[in-house]
Backbone as a chain_set.jsonl record, in Angstrom:
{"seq": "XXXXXXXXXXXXXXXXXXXXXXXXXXXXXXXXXXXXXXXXXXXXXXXXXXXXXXXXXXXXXXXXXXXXXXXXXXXXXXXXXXXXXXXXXXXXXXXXXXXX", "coords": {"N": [[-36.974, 274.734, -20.223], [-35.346, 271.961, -21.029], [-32.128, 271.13, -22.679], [-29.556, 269.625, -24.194], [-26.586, 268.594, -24.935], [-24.706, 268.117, -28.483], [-22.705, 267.36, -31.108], [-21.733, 269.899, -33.62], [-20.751, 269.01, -36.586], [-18.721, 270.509, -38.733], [-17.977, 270.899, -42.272], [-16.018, 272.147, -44.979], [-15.637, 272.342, -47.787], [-14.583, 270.984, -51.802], [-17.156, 271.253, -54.262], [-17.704, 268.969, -55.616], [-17.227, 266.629, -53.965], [-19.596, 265.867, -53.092], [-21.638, 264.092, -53.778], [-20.131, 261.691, -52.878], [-18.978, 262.23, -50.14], [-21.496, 261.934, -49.021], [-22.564, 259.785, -48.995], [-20.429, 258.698, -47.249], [-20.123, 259.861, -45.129], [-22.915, 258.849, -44.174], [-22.379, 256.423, -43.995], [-21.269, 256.135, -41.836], [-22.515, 256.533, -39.769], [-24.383, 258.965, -39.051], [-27.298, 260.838, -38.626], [-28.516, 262.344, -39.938], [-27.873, 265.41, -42.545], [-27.052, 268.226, -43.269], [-26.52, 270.416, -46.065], [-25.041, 273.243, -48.319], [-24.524, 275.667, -50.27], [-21.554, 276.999, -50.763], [-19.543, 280.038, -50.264], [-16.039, 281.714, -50.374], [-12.767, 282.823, -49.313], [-9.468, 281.552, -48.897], [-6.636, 279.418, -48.237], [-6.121, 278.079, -50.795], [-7.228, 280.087, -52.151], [-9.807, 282.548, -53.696], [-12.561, 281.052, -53.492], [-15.497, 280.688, -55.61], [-19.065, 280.2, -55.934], [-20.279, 280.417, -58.243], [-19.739, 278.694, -60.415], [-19.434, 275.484, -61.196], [-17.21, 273.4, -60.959], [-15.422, 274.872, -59.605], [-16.513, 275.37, -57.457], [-17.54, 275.835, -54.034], [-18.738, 273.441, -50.919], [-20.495, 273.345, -48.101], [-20.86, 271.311, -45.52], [-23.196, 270.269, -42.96], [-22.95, 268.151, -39.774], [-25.18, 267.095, -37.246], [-24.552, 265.704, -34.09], [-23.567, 262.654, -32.181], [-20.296, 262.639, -29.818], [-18.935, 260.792, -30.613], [-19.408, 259.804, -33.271], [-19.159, 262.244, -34.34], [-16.479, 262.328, -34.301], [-15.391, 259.924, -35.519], [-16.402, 260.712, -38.454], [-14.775, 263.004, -39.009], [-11.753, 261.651, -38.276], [-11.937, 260.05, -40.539], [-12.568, 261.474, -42.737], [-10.099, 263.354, -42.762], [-8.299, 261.265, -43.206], [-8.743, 260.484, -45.616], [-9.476, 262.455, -47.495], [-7.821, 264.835, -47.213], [-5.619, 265.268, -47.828], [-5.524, 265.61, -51.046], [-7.79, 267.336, -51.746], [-9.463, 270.45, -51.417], [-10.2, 271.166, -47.786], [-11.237, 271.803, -45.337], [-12.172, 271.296, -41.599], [-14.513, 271.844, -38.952], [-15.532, 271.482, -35.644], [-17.764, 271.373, -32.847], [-19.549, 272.469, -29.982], [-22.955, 271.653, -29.742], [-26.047, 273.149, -28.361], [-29.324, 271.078, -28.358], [-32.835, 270.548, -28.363], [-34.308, 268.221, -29.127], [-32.797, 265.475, -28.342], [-33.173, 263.096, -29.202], [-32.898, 263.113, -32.268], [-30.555, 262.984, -33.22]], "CA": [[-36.469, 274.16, -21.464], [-34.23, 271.127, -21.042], [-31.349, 270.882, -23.654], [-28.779, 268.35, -24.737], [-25.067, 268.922, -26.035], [-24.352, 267.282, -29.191], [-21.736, 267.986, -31.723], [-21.75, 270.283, -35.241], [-18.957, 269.017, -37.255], [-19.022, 271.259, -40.437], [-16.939, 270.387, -43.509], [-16.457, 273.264, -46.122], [-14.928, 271.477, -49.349], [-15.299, 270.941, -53.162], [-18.705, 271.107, -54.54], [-17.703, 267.591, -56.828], [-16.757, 265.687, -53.314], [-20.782, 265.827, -52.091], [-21.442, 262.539, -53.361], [-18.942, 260.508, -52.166], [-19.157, 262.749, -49.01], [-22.889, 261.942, -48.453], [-22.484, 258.084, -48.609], [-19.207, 258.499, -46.367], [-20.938, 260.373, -43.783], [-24.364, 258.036, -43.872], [-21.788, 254.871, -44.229], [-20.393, 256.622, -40.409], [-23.603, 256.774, -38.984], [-24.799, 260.393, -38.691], [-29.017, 260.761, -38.6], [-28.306, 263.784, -41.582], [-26.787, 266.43, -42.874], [-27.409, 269.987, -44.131], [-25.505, 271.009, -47.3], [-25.634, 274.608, -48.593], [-23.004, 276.439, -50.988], [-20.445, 278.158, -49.661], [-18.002, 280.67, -51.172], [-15.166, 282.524, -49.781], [-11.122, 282.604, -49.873], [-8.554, 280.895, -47.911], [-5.457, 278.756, -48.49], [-6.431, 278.248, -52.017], [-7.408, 281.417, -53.28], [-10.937, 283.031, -53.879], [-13.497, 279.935, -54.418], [-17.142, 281.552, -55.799], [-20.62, 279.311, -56.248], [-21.062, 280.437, -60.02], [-18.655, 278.092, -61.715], [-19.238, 274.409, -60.481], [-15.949, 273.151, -61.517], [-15.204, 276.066, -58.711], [-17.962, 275.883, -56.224], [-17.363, 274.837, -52.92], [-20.611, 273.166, -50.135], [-20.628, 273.531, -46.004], [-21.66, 270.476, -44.931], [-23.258, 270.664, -40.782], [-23.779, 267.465, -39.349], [-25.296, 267.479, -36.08], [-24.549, 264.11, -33.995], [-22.863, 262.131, -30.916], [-18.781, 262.778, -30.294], [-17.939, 258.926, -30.958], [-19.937, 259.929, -34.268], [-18.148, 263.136, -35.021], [-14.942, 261.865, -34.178], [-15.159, 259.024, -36.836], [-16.539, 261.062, -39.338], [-13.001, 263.604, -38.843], [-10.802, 260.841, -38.64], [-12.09, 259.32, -42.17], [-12.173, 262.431, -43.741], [-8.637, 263.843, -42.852], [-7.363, 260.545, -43.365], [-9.136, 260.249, -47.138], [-9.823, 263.541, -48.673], [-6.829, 266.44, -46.868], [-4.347, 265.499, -48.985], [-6.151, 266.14, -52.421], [-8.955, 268.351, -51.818], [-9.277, 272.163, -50.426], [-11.051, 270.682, -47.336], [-11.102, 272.303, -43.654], [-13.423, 270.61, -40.615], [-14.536, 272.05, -37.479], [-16.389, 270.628, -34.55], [-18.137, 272.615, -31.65], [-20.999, 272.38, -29.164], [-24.221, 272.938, -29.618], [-27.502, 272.602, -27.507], [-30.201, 271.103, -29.335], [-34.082, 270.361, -27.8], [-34.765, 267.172, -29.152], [-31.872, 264.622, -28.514], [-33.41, 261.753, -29.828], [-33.045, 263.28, -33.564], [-29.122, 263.313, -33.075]], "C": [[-35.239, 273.319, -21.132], [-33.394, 271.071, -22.349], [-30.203, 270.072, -23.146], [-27.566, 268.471, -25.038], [-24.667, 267.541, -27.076], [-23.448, 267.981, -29.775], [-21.751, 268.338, -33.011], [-20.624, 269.738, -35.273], [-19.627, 269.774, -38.687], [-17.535, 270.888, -40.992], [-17.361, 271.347, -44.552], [-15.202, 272.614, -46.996], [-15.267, 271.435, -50.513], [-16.47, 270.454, -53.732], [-18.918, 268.979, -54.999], [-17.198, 266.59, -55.564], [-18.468, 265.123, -52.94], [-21.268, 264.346, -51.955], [-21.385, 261.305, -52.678], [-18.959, 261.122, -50.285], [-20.126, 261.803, -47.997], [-22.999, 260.53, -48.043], [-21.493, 257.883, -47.726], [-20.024, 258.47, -44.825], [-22.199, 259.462, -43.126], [-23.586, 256.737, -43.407], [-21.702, 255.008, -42.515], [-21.404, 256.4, -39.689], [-24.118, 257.869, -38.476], [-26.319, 260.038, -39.197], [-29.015, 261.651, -39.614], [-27.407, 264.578, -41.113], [-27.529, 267.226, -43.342], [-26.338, 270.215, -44.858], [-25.977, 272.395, -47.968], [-24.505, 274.551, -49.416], [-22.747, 276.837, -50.126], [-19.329, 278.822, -50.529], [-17.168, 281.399, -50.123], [-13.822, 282.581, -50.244], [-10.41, 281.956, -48.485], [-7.227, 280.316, -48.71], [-4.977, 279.018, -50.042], [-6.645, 278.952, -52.609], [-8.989, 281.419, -52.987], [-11.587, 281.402, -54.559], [-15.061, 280.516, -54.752], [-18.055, 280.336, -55.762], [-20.743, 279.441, -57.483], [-20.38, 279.361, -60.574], [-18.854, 276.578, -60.521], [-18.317, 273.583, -60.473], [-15.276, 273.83, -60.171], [-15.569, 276.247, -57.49], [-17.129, 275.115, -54.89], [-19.001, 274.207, -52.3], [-19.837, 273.402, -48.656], [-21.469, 272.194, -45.881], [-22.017, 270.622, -43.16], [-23.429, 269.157, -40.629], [-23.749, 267.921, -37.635], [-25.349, 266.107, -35.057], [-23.829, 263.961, -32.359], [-21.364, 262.877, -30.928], [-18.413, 261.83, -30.969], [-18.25, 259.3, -32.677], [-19.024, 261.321, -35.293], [-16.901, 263.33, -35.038], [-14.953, 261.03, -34.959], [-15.572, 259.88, -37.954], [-15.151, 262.128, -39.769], [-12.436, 262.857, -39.121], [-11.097, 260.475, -39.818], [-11.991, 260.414, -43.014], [-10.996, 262.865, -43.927], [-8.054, 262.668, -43.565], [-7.471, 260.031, -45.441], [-9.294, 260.947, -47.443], [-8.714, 265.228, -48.31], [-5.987, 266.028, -47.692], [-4.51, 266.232, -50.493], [-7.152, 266.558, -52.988], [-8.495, 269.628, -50.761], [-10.48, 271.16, -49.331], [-10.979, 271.344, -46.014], [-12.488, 271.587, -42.827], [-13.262, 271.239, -39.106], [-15.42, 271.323, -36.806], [-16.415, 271.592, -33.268], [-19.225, 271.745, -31.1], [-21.65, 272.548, -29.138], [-25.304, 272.142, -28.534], [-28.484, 272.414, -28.54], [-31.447, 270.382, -28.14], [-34.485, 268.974, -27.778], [-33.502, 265.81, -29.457], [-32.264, 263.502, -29.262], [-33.098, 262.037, -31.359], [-31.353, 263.01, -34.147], [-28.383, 261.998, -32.481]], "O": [[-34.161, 273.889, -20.961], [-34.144, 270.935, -23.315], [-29.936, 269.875, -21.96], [-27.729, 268.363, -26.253], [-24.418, 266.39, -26.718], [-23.159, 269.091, -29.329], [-21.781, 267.402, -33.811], [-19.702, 269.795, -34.46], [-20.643, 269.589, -39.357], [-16.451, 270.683, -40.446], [-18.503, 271.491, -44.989], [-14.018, 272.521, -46.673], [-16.416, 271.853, -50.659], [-16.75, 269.257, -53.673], [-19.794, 268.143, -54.779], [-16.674, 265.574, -56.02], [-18.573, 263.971, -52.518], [-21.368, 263.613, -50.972], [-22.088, 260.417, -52.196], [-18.948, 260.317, -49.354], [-19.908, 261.239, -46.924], [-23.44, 260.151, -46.958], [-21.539, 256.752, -47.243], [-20.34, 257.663, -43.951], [-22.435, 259.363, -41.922], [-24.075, 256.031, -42.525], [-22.057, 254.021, -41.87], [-21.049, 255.908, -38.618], [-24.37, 257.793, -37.273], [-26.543, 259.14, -40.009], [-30.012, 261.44, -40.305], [-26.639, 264.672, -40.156], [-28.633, 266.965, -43.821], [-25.221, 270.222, -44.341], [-27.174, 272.626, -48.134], [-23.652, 273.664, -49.38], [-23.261, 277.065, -49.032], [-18.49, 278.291, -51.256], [-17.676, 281.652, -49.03], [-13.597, 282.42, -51.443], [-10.843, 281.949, -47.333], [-6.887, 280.831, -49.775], [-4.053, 279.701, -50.484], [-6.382, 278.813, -53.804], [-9.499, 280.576, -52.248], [-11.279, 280.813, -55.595], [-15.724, 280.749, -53.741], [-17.437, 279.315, -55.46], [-21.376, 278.541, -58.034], [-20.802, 279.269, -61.726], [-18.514, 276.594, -59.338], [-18.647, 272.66, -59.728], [-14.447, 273.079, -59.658], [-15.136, 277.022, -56.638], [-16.369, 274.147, -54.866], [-20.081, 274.364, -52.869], [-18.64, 273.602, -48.446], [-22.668, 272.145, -46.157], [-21.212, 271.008, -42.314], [-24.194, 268.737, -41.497], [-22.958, 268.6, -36.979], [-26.317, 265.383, -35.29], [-23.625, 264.886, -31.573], [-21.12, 263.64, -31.862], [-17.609, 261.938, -31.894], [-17.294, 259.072, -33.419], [-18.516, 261.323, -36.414], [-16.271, 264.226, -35.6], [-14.009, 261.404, -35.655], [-14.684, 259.685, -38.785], [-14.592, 261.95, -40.851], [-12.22, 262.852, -40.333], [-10.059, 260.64, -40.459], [-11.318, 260.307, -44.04], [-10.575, 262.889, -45.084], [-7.318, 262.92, -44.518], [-6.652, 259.506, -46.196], [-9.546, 260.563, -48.585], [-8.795, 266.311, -48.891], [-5.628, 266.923, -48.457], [-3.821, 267.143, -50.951], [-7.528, 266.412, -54.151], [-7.683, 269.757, -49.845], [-11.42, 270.548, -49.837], [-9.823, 271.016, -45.743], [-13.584, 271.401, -43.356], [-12.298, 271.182, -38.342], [-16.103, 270.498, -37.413], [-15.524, 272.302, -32.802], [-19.681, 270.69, -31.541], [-21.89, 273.624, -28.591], [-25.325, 270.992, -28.095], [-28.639, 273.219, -29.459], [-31.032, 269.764, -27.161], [-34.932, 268.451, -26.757], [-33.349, 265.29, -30.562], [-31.427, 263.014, -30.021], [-33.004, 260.947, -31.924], [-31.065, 262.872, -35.336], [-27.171, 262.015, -32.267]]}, "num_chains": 1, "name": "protein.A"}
């Protein structure tokens, strides 16, 4: 089994950014995304899924660095100030590079 290293960047933020998110992220050049709810607590306090006003999403994308390094930089630099927003980025192995 040959594998590949590309890069998750996940983004866990307000349900009402997805949107504007989704066209950000496509505008960047990522091949997709996976969006799910997501609840938990942090900085902000307890955020749940029932109340969409409330809700948060997990976005994954799965992509190049050059790719998940612009999509970071545009987000910190447009949505940390005035959204609950946190972003990580890791390594993963994936099978079929060409999809990424």
């Amino acid at each position: 089994m040959q594998s590949h290293t590309r890069k998750l960047l996940t983004v866990v933020t307000e349900a009402v950014l997805e949107g504007t998110l989704v066209r950000d992220i496509d505008r960047l050049n990522a091949h997709g995304y996976t969006i799910t709810d997501a609840r938990g607590k942090g900085h902000r306090g307890v955020r749940s899924a029932g109340w969409e006003a409330n809700s948060n999403i997990r976005i994954e994308v799965v992509c190049d660095e050059e790719t998940a390094d612009a999509i970071a930089a545009y987000l910190q630099e447009h949505y940390y100030k005035d959204y609950a927003m946190i972003l990580f980025v890791s390594d993963v192995d994936v099978l079929r590079p060409e999809k990424f």
